[in-house]
NUKOL-195128 format. One record per residue: residue number from 1; chain; x, y, z of N, C-alpha, C, O in turn. Coordinates in pm, 1 decimal. Layout:
BEGIN
{seq NUM, mol A, n_X X, n_Y Y, n_Z Z, ca_X X, ca_Y Y, ca_Z Z, c_X X, c_Y Y, c_Z Z, o_X X, o_Y Y, o_Z Z}
...
# end
This chain:
BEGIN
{seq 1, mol A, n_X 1438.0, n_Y 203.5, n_Z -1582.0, ca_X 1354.5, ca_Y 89.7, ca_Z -1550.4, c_X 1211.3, c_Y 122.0, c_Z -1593.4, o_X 1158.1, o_Y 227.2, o_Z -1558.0}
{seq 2, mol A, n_X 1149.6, n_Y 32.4, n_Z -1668.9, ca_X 1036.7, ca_Y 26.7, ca_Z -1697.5, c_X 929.6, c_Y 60.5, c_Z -1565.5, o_X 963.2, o_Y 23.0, o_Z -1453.2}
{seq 3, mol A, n_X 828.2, n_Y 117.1, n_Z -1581.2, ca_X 674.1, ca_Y 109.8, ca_Z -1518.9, c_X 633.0, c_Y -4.0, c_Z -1482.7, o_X 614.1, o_Y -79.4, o_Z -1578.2}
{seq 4, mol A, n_X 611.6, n_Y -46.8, n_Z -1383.1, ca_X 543.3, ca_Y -139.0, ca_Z -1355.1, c_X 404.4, c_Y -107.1, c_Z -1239.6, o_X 388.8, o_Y -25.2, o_Z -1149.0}
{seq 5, mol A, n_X 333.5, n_Y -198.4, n_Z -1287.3, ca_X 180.7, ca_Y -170.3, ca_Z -1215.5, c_X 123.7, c_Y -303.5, c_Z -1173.4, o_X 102.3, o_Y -405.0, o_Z -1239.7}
{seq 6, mol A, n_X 106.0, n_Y -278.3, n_Z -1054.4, ca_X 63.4, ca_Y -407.8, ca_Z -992.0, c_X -137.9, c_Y -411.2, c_Z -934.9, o_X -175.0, o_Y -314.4, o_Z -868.5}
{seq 7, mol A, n_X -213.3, n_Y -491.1, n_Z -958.7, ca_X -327.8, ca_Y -463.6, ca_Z -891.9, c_X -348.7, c_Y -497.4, c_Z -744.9, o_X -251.7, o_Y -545.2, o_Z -686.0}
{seq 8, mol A, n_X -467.2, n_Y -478.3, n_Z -674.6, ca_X -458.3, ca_Y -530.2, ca_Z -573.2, c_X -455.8, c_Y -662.2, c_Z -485.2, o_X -437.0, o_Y -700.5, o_Z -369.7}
{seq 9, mol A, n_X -487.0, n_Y -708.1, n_Z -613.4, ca_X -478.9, ca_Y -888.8, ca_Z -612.0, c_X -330.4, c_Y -957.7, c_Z -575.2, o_X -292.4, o_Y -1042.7, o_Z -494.8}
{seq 10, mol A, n_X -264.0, n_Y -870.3, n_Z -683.3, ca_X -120.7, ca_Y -907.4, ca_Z -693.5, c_X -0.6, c_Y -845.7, c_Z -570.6, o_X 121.4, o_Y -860.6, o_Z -577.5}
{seq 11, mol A, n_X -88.2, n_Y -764.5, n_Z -446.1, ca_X -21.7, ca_Y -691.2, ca_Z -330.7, c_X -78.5, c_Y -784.1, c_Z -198.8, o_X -45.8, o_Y -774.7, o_Z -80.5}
{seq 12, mol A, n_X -177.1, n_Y -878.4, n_Z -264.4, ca_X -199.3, ca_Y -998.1, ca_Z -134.3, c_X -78.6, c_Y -1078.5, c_Z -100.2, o_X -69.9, o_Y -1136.3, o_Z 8.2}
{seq 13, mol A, n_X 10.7, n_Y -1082.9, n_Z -187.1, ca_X 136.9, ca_Y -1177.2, ca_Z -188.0, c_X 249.6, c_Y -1134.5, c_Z -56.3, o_X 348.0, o_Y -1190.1, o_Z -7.5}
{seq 14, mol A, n_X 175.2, n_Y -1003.5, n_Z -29.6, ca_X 354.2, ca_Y -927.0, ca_Z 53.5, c_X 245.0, c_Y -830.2, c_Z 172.7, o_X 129.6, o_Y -787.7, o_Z 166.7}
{seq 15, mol A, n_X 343.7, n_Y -826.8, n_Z 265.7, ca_X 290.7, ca_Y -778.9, ca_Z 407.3, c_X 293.3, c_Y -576.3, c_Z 330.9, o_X 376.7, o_Y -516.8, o_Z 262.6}
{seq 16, mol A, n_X 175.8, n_Y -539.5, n_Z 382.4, ca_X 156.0, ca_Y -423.9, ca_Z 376.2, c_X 210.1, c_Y -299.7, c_Z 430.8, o_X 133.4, o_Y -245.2, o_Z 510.1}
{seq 17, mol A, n_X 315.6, n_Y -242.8, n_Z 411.5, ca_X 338.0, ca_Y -82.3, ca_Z 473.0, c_X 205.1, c_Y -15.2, c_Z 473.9, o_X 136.6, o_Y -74.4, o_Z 390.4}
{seq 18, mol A, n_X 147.8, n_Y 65.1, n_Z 520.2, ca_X 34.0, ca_Y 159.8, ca_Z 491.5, c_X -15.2, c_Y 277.1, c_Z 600.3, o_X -14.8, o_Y 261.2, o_Z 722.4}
{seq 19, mol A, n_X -58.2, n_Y 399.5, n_Z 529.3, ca_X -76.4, ca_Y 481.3, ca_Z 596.2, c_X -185.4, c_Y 432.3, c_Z 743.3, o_X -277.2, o_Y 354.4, o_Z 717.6}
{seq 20, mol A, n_X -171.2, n_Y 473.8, n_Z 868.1, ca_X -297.8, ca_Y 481.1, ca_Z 925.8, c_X -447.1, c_Y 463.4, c_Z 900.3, o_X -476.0, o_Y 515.4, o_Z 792.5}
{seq 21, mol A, n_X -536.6, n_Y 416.6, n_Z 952.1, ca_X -667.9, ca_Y 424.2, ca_Z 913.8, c_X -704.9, c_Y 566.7, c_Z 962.0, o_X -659.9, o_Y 627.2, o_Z 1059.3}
{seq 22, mol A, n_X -808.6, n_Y 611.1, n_Z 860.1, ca_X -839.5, ca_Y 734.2, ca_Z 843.5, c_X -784.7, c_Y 867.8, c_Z 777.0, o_X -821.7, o_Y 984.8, o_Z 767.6}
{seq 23, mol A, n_X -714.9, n_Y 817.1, n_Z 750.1, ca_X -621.4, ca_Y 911.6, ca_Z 643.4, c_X -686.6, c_Y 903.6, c_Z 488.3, o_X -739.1, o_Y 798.0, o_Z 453.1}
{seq 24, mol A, n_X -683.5, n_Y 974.4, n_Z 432.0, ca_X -741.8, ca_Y 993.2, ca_Z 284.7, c_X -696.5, c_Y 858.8, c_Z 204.8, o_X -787.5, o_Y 787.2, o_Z 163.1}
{seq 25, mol A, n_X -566.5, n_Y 821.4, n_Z 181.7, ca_X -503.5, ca_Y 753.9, ca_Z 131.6, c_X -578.1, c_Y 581.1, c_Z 163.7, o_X -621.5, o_Y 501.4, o_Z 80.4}
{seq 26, mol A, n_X -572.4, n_Y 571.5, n_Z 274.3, ca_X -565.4, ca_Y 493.4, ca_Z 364.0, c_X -703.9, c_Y 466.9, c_Z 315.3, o_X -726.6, o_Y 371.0, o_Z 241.6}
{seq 27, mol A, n_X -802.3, n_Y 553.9, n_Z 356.7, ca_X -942.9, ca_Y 504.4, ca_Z 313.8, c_X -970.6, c_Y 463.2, c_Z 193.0, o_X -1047.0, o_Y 367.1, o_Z 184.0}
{seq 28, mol A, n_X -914.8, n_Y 526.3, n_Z 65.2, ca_X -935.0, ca_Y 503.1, ca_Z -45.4, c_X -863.1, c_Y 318.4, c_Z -90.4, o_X -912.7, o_Y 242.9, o_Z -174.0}
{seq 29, mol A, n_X -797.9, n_Y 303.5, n_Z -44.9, ca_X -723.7, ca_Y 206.6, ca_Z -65.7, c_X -816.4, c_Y 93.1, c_Z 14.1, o_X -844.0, o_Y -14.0, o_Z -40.0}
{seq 30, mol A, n_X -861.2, n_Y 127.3, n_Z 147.6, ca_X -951.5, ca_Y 45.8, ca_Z 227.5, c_X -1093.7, c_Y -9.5, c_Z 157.4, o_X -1132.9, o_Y -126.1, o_Z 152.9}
{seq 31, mol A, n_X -1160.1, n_Y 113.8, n_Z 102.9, ca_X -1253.6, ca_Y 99.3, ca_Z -37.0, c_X -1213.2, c_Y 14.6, c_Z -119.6, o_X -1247.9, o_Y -103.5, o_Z -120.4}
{seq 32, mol A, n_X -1134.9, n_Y 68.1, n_Z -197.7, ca_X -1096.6, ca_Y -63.1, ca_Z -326.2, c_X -1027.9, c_Y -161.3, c_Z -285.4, o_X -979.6, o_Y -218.2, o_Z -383.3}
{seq 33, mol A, n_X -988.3, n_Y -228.6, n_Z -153.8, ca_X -995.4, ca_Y -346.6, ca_Z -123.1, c_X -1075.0, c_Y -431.5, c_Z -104.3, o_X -1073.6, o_Y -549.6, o_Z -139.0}
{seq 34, mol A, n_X -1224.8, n_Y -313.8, n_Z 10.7, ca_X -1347.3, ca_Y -393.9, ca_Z 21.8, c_X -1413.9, c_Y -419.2, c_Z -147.6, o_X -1479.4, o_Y -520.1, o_Z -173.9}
{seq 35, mol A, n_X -1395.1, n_Y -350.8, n_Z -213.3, ca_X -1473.1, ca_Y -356.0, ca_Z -325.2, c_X -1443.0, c_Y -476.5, c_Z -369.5, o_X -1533.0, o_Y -555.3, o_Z -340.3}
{seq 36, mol A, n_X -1346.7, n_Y -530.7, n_Z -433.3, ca_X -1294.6, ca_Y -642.3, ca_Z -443.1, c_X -1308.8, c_Y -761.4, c_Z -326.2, o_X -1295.8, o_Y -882.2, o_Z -345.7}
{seq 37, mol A, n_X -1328.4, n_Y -718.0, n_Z -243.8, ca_X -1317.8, ca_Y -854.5, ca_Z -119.5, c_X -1213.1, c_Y -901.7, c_Z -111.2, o_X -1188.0, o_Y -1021.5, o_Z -124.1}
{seq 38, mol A, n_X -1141.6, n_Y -820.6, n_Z -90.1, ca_X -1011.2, ca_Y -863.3, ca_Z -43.0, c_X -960.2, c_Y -812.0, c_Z 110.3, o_X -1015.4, o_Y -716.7, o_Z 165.4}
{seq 39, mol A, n_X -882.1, n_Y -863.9, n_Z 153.9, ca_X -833.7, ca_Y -829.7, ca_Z 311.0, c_X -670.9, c_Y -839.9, c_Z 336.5, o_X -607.3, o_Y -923.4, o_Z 400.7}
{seq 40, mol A, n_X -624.7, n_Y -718.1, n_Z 258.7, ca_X -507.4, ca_Y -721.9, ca_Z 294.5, c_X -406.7, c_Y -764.3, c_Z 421.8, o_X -450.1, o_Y -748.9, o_Z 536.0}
{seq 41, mol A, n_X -314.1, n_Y -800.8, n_Z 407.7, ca_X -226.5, ca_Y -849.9, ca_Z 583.5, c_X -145.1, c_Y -712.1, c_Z 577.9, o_X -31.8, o_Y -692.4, o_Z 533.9}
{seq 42, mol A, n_X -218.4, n_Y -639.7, n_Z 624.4, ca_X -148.4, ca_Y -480.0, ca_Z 657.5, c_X -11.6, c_Y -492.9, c_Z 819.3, o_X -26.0, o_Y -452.8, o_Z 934.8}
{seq 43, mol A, n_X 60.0, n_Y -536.0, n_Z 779.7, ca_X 227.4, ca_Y -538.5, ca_Z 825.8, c_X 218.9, c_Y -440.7, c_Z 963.0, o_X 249.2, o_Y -465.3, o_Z 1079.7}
{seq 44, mol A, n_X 176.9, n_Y -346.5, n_Z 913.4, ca_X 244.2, ca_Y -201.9, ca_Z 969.5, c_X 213.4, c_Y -53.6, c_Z 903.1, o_X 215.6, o_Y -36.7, o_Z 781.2}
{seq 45, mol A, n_X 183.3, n_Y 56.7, n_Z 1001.9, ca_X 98.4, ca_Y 159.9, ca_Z 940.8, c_X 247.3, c_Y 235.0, c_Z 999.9, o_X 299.9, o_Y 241.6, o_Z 1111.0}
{seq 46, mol A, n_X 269.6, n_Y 267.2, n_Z 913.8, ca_X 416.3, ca_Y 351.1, ca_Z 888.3, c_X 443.7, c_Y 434.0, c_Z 802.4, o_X 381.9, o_Y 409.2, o_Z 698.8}
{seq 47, mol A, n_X 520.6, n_Y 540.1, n_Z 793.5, ca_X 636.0, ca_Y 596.9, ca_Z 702.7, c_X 695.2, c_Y 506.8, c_Z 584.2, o_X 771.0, o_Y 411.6, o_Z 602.9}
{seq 48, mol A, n_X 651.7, n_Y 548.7, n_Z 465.4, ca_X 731.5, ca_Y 509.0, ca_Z 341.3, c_X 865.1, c_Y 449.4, c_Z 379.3, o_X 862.3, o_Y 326.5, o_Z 372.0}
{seq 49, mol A, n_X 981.7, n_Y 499.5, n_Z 417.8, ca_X 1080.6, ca_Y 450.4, ca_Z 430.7, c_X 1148.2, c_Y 333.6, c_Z 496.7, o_X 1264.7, o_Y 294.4, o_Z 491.1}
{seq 50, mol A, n_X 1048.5, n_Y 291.5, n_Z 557.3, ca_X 1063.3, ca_Y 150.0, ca_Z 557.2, c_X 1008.8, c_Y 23.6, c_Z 460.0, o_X 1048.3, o_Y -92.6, o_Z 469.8}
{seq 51, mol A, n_X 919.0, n_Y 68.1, n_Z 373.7, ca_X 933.2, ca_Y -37.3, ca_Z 245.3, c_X 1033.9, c_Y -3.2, c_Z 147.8, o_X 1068.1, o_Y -69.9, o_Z 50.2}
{seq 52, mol A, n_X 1090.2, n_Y 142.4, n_Z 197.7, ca_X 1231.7, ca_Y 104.9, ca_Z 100.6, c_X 1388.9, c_Y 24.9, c_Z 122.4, o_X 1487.1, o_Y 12.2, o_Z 49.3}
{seq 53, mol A, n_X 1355.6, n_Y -19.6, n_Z 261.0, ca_X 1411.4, ca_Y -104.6, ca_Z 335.9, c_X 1379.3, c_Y -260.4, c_Z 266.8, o_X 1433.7, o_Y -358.3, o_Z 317.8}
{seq 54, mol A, n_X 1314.4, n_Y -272.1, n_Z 182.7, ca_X 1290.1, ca_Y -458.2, ca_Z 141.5, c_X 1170.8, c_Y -443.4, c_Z 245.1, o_X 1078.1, o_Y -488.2, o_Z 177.7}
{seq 55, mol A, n_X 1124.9, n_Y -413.6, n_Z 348.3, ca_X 1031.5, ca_Y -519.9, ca_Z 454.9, c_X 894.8, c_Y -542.5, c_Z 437.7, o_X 811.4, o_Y -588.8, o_Z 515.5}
{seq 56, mol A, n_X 882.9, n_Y -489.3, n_Z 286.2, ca_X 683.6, ca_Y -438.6, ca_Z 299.3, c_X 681.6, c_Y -399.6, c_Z 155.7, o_X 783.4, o_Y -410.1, o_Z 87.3}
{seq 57, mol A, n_X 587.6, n_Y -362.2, n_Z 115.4, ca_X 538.9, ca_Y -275.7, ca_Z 17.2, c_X 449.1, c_Y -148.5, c_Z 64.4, o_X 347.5, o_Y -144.7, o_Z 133.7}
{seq 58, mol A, n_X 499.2, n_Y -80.1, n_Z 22.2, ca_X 407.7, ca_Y 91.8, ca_Z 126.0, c_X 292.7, c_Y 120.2, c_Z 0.4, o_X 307.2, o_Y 65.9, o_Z -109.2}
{seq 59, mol A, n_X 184.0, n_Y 206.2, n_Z 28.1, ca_X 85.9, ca_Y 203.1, ca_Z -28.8, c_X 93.9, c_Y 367.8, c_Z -72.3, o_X -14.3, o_Y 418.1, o_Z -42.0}
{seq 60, mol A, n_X 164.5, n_Y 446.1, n_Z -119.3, ca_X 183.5, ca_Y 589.6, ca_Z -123.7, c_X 80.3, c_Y 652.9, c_Z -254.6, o_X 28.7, o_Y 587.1, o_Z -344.9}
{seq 61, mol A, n_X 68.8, n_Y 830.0, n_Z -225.8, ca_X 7.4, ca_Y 857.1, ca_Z -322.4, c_X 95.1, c_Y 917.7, c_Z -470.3, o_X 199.1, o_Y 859.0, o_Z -440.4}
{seq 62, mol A, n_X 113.8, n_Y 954.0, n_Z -538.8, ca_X 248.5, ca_Y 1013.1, ca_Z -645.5, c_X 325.3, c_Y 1092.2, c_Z -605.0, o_X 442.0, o_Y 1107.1, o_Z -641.5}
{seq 63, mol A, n_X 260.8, n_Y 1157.3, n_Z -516.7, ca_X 338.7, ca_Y 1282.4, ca_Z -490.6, c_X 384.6, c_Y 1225.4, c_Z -332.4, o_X 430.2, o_Y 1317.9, o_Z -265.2}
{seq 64, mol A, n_X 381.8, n_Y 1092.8, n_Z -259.9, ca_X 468.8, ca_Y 1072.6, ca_Z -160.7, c_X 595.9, c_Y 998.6, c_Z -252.8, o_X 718.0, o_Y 1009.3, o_Z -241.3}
{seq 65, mol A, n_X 521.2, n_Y 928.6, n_Z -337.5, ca_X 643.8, ca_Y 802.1, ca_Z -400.4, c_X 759.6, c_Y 922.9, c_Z -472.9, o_X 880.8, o_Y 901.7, o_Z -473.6}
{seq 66, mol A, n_X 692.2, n_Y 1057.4, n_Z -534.8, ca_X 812.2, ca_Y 1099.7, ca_Z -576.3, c_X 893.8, c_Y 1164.0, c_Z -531.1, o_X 973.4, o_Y 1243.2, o_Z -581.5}
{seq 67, mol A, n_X 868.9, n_Y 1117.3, n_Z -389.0, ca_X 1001.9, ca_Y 1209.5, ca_Z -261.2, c_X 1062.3, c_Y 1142.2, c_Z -235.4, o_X 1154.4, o_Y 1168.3, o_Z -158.0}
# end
């Protein structure tokens, strides 16, 4: 399967998996949302394995997505 890359514009569409606030990840992602002005509908601050369930889209860094 091809690469696909989505921006953050295009992750307003679907309820958010995402790490905790304050977590590295978490902040960085919190940044380049404010940067943009955007306000994600953050679902649920969870474990990856439930957006591999269909219910979310999780926000991981490479080295979570490639576990």
């Amino acid at each position: 399967m091809p690469e696909r890359r989505v921006t953050l514009r295009d992750l307003g569409a679907y309820p958010i998996v995402c790490m905790p606030p304050g977590t590295g990840l978490r902040t960085v992602f919190d940044q380049a949302c404010a940067a943009q002005s955007l306000q994600p509908a953050i679902a649920l601050q969870a474990i990856a394995d439930l957006a591999t369930r269909g219910l979310a889209v999780a926000i991981l860094s490479d080295s979570m997505a490639a576990r």
